[in-house]
N, C-alpha and C positions, 0 to 999 in steps of 0.2 A: 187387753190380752197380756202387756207386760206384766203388770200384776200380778197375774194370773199364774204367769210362767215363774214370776220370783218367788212366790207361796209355796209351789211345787219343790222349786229349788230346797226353800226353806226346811219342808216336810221332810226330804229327803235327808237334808243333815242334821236333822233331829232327831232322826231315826238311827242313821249314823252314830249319831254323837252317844244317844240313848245305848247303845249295842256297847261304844267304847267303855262308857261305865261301868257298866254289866262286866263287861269279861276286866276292868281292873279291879271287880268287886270281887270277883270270883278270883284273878289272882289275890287277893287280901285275904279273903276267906281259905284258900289254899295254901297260902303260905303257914297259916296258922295252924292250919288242919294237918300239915306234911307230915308230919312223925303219929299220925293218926291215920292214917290209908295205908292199910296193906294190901288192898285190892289194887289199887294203881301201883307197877314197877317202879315208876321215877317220880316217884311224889316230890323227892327233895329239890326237883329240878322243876316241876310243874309248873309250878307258880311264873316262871321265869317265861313261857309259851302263853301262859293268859295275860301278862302283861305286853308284850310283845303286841300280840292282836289289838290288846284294849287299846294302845297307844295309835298300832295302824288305824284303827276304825276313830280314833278321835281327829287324825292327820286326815283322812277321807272325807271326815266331814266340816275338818274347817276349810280344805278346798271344795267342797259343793258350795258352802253356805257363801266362799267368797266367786262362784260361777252364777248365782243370782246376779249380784250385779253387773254380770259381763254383760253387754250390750249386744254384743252377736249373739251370744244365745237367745235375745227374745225376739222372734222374728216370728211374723202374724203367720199361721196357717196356711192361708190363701196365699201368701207372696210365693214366685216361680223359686225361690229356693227351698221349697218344702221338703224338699228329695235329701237335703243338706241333714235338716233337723232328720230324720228318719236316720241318714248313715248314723250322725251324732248318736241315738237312740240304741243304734244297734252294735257299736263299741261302748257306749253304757254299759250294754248288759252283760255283754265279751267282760268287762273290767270290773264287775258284781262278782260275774261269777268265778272271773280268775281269782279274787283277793278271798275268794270265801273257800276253796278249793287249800290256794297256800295258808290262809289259816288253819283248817283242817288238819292241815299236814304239819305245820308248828305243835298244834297241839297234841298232835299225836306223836310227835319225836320226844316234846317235852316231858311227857307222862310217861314214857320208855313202853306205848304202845307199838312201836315198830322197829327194828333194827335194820342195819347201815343199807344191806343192798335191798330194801324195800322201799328206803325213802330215796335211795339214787333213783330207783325204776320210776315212782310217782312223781318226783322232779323232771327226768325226762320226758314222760309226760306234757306235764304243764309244759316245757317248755318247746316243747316239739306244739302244743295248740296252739302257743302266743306265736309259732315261727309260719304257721301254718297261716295264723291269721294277720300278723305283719306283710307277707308275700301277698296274700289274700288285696290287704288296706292297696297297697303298692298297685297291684296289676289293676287292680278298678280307677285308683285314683289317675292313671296312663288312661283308659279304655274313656271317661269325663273329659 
C-alpha cells in the first residue's frame, strides 16, 4: 500500500511539474511573441503572469513529490484513521482548486484582461472562500 500511495504522490507532481513547463514555455513563447498580439491588451506584461504560474506549479510539485515520502501520509485504508486521509483529500482539492483560480486571475491581470476593481472583487472572493474554509478546518477540527 505505501507504494502504492507514493506512485500516486509521484503521478501527481508530474503532472504538476509537467503543467509548470508548459506555462514557462508559454511565458518564452510570449515573451517573443509580445510586440506581435494586438488581440491581447498587455502583451508586454504577459509573459510576466505565465511565468509566475509556471514557477507556482513547479514549487507545487516539488512539495508533492517531497509528500511521497512523508510517512504519515501513507497509512493503509483499513486503519481507524481513514477519516484523517479523506479530510487530507478534501483540502487537497480546496488547494487545486484555490491555485488554479489565483492562476486564472494572474493571468488575466497580466494580459490587461481585467481592470483594478474586477480584480479586487475576484480576490475578494477567493479570499472570503479560503476564510470560509479556514473557519470551516477550525470548527470541525474543535467538534474531533
Amino acid at each position: 500500500m505505501k507504494a502504492n500511495m507514493e506512485k500516486k504522490y509521484k503521478a501527481v507532481s508530474a503532472v504538476w511539474a509537467v503543467l509548470g513547463v508548459l506555462f514557462l514555455a508559454g511565458a518564452f513563447a510570449v515573451f517573443l511573441m509580445r510586440h506581435d498580439m494586438p488581440q491581447i491588451p498587455g502583451a508586454e506584461l504577459a509573459h510576466i503572469g505565465f511565468l509566475i504560474v509556471g514557477i507556482l506549479f513547479l514549487i507545487i510539485s516539488i512539495a508533492v513529490y517531497n509528500m511521497a515520502k512523508e510517512k504519515d501520509a501513507m497509512i493503509e485504508e483499513k486503519d481507524e484513521r481513514s477519516q484523517i486521509i479523506s479530510g487530507k483529500a478534501g483540502n487537497t482539492a480546496f488547494f487545486i482548486q484555490t491555485v488554479l483560480i489565483v492562476s486564472a486571475l494572474f493571468l488575466l491581470c497580466f494580459m490587461g484582461f481585467t481592470n483594478v476593481p474586477v480584480m479586487i472583487s475576484l480576490l475578494c472572493i477567493v479570499a472570503a472562500s479560503v476564510l470560509v474554509y479556514v473557519i470551516s478546518v477550525v470548527y470541525y477540527k474543535q467538534k474531533m
